[in-house]
N, C-alpha and C positions, 0 to 999 in steps of 0.2 A: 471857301469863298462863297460867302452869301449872293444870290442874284433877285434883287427886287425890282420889277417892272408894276409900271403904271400908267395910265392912260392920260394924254393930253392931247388939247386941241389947237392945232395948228392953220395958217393958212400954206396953200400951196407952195407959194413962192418964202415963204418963212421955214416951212417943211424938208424944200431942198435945201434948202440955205445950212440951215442945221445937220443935216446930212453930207454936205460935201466938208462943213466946217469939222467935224471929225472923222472926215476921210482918213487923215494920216494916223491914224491906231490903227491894229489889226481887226478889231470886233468891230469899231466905226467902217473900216474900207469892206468888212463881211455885208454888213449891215445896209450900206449904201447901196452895195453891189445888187442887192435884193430888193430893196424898197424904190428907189428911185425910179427904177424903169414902170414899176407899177403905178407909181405917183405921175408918171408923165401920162402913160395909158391912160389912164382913166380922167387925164386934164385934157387929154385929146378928145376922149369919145362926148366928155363934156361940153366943149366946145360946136364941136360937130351937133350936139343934140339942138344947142341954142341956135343955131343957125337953120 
């Protein structure tokens, strides 16, 4: 099995969106488990800076 990644740019709320939308695979719900909470973190501390 080949594994080809590539980079693409997303916005936040399109980023989750994609992410919970292949929750139900195993490699998607891996995948989720790990990126999401970083993706919120860092929408938080964002937020926080603007303010």
């Amino acid at each position: 099995m080949e594994f080809h990644l590539s980079v693409i740019k997303l916005s936040y709320k399109d980023a989750c969106a994609l992410y919970r939308f292949y929750e139900n695979n195993k490699l998607g719900c891996l995948l989720a488990r790990r990126e999401v909470p970083v993706l919120e973190e860092a929408e938080r501390i964002l937020k926080k800076s603007v303010d």
